[in-house]
C-alpha positions in Angstrom: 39.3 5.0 -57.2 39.0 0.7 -57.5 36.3 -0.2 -57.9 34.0 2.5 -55.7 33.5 4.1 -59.4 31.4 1.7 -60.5 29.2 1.4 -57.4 27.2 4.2 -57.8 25.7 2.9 -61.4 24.0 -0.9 -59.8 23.2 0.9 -56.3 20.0 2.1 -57.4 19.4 -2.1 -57.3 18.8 -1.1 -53.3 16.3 1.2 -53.7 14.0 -1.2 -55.7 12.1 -2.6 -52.4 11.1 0.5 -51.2 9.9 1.5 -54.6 6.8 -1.2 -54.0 6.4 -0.8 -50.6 6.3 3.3 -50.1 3.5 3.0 -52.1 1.3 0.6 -49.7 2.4 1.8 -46.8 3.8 5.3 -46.5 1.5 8.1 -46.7 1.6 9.5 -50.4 3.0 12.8 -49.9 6.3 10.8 -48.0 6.5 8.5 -50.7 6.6 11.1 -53.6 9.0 13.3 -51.7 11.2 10.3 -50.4 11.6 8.2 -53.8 12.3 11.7 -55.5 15.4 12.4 -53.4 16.6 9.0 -53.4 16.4 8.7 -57.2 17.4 12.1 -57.7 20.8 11.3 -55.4 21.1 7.9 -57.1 20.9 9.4 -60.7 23.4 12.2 -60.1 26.4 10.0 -58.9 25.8 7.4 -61.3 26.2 10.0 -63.7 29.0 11.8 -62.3 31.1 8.3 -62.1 30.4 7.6 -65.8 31.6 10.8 -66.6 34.5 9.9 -64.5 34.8 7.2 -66.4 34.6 8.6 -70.0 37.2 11.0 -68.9 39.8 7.7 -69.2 38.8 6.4 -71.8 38.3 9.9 -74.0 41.9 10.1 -73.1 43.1 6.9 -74.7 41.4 7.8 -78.2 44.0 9.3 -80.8 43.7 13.0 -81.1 41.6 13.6 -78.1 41.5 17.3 -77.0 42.7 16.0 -73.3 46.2 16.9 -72.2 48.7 14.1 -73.2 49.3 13.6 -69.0 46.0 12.0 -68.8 46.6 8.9 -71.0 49.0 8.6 -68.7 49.0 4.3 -67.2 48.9 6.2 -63.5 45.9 7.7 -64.9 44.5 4.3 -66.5 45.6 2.0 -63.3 42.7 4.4 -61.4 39.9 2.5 -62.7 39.8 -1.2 -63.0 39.1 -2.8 -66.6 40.1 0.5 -68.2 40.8 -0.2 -71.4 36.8 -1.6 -71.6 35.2 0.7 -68.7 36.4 4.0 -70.2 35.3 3.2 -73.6 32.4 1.6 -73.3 31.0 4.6 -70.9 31.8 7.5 -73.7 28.8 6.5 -75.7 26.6 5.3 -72.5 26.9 8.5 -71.5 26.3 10.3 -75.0 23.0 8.4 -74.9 21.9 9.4 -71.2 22.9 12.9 -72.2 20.7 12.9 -75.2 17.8 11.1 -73.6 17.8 13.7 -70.7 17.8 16.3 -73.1 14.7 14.6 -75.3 12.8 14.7 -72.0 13.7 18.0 -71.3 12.7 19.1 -74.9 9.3 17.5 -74.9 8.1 19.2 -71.8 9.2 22.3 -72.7 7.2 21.2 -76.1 4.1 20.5 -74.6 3.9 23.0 -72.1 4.7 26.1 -75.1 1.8 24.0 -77.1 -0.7 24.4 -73.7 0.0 28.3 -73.6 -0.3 28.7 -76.7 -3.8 26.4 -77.2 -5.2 29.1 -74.1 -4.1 32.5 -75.4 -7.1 33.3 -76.2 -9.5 32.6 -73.4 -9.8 33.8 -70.5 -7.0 34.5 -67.6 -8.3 32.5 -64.8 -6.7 29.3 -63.1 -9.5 26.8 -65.3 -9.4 26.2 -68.9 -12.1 24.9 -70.3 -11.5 24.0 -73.8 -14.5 23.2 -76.6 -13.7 19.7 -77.3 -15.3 16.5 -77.4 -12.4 14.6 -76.9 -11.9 14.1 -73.0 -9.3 14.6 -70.7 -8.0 17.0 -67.7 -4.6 18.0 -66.6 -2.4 20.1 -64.6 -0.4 22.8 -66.8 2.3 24.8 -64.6 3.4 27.3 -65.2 5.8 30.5 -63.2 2.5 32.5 -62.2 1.2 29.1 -60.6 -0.8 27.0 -63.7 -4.1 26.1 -64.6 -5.8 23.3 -65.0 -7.0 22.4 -68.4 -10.2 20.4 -68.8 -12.5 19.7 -72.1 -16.1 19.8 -72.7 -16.2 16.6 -73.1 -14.8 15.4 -70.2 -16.9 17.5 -67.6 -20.1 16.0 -69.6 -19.0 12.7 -68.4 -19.1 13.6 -65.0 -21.8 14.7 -62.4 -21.5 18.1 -60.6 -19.6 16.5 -57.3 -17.2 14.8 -59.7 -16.3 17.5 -61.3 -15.3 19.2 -58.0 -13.5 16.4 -57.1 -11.1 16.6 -60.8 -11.1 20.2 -60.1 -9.7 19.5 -56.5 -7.0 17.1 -58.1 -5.8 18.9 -60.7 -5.3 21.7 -58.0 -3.6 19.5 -56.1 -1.1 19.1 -58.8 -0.5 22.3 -59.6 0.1 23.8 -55.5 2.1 20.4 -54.7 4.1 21.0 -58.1 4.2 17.6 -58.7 5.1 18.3 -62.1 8.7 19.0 -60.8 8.9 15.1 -59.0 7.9 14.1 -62.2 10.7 15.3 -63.9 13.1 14.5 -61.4 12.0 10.5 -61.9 12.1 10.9 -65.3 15.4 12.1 -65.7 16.9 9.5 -63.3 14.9 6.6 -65.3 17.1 8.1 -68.3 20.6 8.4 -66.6 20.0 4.8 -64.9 17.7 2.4 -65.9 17.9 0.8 -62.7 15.4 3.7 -61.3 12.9 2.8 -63.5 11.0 1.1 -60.5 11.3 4.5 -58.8 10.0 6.7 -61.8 6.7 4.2 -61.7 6.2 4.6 -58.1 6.2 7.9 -57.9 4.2 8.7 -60.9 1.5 6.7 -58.8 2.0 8.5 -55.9 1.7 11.7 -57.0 -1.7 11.1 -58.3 -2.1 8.8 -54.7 -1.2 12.4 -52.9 -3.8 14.4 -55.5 -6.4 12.2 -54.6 -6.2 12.4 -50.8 -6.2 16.1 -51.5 -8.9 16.1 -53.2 -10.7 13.9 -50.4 -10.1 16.3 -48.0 -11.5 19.1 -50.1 -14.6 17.4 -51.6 -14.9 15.8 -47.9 -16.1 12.3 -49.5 -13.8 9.8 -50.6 -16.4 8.0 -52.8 -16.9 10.9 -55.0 -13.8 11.1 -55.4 -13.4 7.2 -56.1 -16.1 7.6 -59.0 -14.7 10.8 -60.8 -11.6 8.7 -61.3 -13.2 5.6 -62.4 -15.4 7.7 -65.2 -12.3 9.8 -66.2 -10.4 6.7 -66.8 -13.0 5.1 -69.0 -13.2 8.0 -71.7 -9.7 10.2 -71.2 -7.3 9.6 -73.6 -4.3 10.5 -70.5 -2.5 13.0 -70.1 0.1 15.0 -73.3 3.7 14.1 -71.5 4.5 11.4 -68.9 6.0 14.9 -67.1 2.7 16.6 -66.6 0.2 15.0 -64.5 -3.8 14.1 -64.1 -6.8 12.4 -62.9 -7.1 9.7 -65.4 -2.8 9.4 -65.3 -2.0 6.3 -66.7 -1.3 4.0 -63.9 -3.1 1.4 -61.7 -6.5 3.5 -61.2 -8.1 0.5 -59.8 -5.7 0.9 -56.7 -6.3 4.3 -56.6 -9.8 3.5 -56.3 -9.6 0.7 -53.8 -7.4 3.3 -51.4 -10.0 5.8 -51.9 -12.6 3.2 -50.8 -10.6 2.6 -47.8 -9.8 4.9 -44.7 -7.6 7.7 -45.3 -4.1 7.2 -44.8 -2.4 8.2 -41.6 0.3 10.7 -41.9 2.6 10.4 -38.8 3.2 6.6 -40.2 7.1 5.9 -39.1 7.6 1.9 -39.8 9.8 0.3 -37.5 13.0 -1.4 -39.0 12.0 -4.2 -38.0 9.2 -4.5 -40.3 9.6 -5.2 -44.4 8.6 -1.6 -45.6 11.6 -0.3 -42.2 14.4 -2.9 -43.7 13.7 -1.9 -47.2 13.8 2.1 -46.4 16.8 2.1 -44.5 18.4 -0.1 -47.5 17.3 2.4 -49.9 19.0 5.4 -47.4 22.5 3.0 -47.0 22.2 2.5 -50.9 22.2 5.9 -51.5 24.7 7.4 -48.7 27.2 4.7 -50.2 26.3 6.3 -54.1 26.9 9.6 -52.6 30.3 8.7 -50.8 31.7 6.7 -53.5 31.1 9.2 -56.1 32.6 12.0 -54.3 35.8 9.8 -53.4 35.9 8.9 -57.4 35.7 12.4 -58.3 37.8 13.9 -55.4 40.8 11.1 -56.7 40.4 11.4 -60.2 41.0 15.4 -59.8 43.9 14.8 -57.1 45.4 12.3 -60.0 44.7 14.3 -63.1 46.4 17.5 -61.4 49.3 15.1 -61.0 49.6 13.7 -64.4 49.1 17.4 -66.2 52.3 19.2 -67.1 52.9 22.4 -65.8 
């Protein structure tokens, strides 16, 4: 394997130009969808090489479960600096396992506490709930969500801005950005690297909710306003995985794009520009992840069958 096992955990350092540029100049729906796929990529081979890695050293601890083949030094010469590699990755990867899982569990957490706050009213795709405390977010759910708004925010707002939150939140819940959402947050947590990436898409997912909801409302200045209200009195959303108008997040560049022509989609940057050079280092970045991982894994099986007995 050399040292191709270890490229897939600092190539998500290639992705971080794009992070910052897909967000000023590709149209909001590509930048959602493109930093989701590459952090997606990025996260699983970094993963699948550390568990590569904790393979070796698992095998080198006394009394491990492993067959007696793999402790083999054929086995060890595979990955440079095993002795510190493979030991040092057994509880990295014990702690991205159980962060995953944390993030898993408090989604799952806050979307059983939504259903069961709206049991008892009525079925239909709003919720208004009788509180004076304000904010507004996108629930999903299997049957398609609803969007869950409080008395108190909707008195804060005029009758076109609450169209426009409607819109948004709607947005959310037929784009499913919840599901990007999750994606980023799970890479952040199995490389911290993708941090960047997590960040920029959380901003534009709301970016691609609000030029939804410009279409809908058919004026971006309401839609500008509804945002800059919500943000002043919402408390944010109940999980970084579910998603809203007043998100946390640079709302005043949300309102600046919103004051600003619409964004074009058919934008293609040439590679010769900053925003081209940085997007095709993000794709080499993660091709290379991909390749190296599967030739890691591919070799480590080919030399494990080897080194196990009969």
């Amino acid at each position: 394997m050399g040292v191709f096992v270890f490229l897939p955990l600092v190539l998500p350092l290639t992705a971080w130009p794009i992070a910052r540029l897909a967000e000023q100049h590709l149209h909001p729906r590509t930048a959602t969808r493109l930093l989701t796929a590459v952090a997606g990529v990025m996260a699983l081979c970094s993963t699948l090489c550390l568990a590569l890695l904790m393979v070796v050293g698992t095998a080198q601890l006394p009394g491990n479960p492993l067959p007696d083949g793999w402790s083999d030094p054929e086995v060890r010469a595979a990955v440079p600096y095993d002795e510190v590699a493979g030991k040092v990755a057994i509880p990295a990867l014990l702690v991205v396992c159980a962060a995953c899982a944390r993030t898993l569990w408090r989604h799952a957490r806050v979307r059983r506490r939504g259903r069961r706050a709206l049991e008892g009213l009525p079925g239909s795709s709003v919720a208004v709930l009788a509180d004076e405390a304000s904010y507004a977010y996108a629930l999903p759910s299997r049957r398609g969500g609803r969007v869950v708004v409080t008395t108190g925010m909707l008195s804060r707002l005029a009758a076109p801005e609450r169209r426009a939150l409607f819109a948004h939140e709607r947005a959310h819940l037929s784009a499913r950005h919840h599901r990007h959402l999750i994606v980023t947050q799970l890479a952040a947590r199995a490389n911290p690297f993708l941090r960047p990436l997590r960040t920029s898409v959380a901003y534009a997912a709301e970016r691609w909710a609000d030029e939804a909801a410009a279409r809908e409302v058919r004026d971006r200045r309401v839609v500008a306003r509804a945002i800059g209200k919500a943000a002043l009195v919402s408390r944010g959303v109940p999980a970084p995985t579910l998603a809203g108008l007043a998100a946390p997040g640079p709302v005043p560049r949300r309102v600046a794009a919103l004051l600003a022509p619409a964004p074009s989609t058919a934008t293609r940057p040439s590679v010769f520009t900053g925003v081209g050079l940085a997007l095709w280092s993000a794709a080499f970045g993660t091709a290379v992840s991909a390749m190296s991982s599967a030739n890691a894994a591919v070799t480590m099986v080919l030399i494990l069958r080897a080194a196990t007995p009969l």
